[in-house]
N, C-alpha and C positions, 0 to 999 in steps of 0.2 A: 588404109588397111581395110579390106573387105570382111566382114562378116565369115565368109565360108575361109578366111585365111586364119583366124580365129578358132573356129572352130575344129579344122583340119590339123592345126598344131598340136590340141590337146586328142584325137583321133588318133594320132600318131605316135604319140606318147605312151598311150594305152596298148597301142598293137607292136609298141618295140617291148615292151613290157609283157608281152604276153597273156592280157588280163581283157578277160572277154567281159562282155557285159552283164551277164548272171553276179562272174565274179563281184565284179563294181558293184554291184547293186547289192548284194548282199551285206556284200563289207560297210557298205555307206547306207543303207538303208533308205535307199533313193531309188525312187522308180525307174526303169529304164527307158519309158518312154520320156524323163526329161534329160536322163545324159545324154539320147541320143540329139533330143533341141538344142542342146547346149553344144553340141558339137555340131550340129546341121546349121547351128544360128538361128533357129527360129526361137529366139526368147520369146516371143507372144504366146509362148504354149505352156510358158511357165506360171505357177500361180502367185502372181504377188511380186513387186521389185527387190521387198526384203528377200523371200525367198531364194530369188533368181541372182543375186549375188553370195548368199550365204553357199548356195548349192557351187555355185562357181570355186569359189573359194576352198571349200571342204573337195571338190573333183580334183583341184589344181595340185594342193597339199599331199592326196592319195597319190598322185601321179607322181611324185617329188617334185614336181614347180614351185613356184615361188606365188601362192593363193593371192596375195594383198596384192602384187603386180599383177594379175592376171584378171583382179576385179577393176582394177587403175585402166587398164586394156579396154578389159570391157565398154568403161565411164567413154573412153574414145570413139566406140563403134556408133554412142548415141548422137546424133545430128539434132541441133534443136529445131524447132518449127519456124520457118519464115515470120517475121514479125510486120504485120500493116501498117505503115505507115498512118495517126488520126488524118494529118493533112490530104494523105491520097484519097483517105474517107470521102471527105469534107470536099475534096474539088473534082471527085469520078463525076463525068457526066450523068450517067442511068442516074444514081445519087439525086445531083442536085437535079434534074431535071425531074425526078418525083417529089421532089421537095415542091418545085412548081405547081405543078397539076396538083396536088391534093392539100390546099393553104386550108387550116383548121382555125376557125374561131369561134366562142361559145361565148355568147353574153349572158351571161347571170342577170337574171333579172329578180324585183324582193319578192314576186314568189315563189321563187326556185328558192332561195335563202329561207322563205318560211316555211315548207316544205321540209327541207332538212333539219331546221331545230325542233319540228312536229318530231320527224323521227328520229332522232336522236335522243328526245326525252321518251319515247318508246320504247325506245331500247334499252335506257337505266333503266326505268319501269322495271320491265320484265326482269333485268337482271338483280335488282331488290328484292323483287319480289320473291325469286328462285333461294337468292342469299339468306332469305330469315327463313323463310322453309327448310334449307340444309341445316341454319343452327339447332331451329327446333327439333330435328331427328336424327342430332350426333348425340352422343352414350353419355351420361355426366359422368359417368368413372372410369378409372383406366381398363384395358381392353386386356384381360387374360388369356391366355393358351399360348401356342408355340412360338410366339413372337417374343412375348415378355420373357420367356425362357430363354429365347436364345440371346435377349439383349442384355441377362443376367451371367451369361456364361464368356469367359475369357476368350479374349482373340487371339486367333492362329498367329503366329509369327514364321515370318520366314525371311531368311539374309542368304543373299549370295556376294561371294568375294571371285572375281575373277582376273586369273592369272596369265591369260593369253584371250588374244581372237576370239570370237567362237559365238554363232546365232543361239537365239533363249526364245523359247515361248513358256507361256502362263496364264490359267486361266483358275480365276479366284472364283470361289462356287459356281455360279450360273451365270457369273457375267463374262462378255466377250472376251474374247485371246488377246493377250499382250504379244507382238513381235516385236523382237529387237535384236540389233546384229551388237553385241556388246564387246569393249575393248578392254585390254589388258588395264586393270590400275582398278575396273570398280568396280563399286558396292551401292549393293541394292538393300532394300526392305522391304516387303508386303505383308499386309494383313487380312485376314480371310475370317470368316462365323465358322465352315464347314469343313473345306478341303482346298487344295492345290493341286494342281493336275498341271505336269512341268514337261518341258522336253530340251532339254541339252543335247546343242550339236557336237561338242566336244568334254567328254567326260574328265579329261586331264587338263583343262582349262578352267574347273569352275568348281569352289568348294560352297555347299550349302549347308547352311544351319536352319533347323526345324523347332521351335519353338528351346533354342538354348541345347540343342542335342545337334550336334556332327551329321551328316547322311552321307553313308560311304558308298556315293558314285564310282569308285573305283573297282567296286567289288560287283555291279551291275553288267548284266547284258553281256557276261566274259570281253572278249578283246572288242568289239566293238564300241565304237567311240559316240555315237549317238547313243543316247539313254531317255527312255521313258517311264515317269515315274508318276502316283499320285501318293501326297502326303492328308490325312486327313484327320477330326477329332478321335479320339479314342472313343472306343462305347463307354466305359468305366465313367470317362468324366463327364461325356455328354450326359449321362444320366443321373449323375450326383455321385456315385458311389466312388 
């Protein structure tokens, strides 16, 4: 199967369907310059593999296709890379005939050997030297301000149970994005100092719970089924009160 056969089926589906690409893109909240990659076949325009399956999936579904098959499809259009043989390596001509011409040998002699233990105890040296310097100008008492405060204050908790299909990102204060395409059956836990900052591909596939409190995804973003949301500390308690 070709690529443009691929993506021609789901083009088709869409134009018997009557559902122009504004529509698509609104409902799904997907660009339209990727539905139109995903139906031209040019996945290299997509950002990301997780992505570019999730997106497939969540396109297929809208169209009433059958998503998981049509990610399965997909997994077929990829060809893997020719693999080299180590022995054709090892007996190409060009190869071994530069193996010829350029024979490498280096005799150590015990100056070269006394030479390297000079610099090598050069180098502890220094690095000694730097090491009681740092201890001498680290604080003898523990370090107050914002730090102790927030290592005194309770962790975010957040659980998700998911009940169908459906791509999850999450990004715990400042550190990088979690993707993940997650399947029916599980359950998760994270924990955060500050906030969550979440995005659900499918809002009727995934129930989350925020520090022991319910989040009714259901009631977000009206009918649309992607949902973006950030869950974060309270002022009241960040602040003691």
């Amino acid at each position: 199967m070709q690529e443009t056969e691929f993506g021609l089926k789901l083009r088709k589906e869409r134009e018997n369907k009557g559902i122009s690409y504004e529509k698509a893109c609104d409902d799904l909240k997907i660009q339209k310059r990727y539905l139109e990659a995903i139906e031209k076949g040019e996945f290299e325009a997509l950002p990301g593999e997780v992505y570019l399956r999730a997106f497939i999936k969540t396109y297929a579904d809208y169209l009433g296709l059958n998503g998981r098959e049509a990610v399965e499809e997909y997994k077929g259009l990829k060809k893997p890379a020719p693999l080299v043989e180590p022995e054709f390596l090892m007996h190409h001509p060009k190869i071994r005939d530069r193996r010829r011409k350029f024979p490498v040998k280096i005799a150590i002699t015990s100056e070269m050997k006394m030479g390297a233990l000079i610099l090598l105890g050069l180098i502890l040296l220094v690095f000694l030297i730097l090491g009681i310097r740092s201890c001498a100008l680290m604080p003898r008492g523990p370090s107050v301000g914002m730090d102790l405060e927030t290592s005194n204050m309770p962790r975010l908790i957040l659980e998700a149970d998911v009940t169908g299909d459906c791509w999850f990102e999450i990004t715990k204060d400042n550190e990088a994005p979690i993707k993940r395409m997650l399947s029916a059956g599980f359950k998760g836990e994270w924990t955060a100092n500050e906030a969550f900052y979440i995005l659900v591909g499918d809002k009727g596939k995934m129930r989350i719970t925020f520090n022991g409190k319910a989040v009714p995804l259901d009631k977000l973003n009206g009918d649309n089924k992607v949902v973006s949301l950030t869950l974060k500390r309270e002022e009241k308690n960040k602040n003691g009160k």
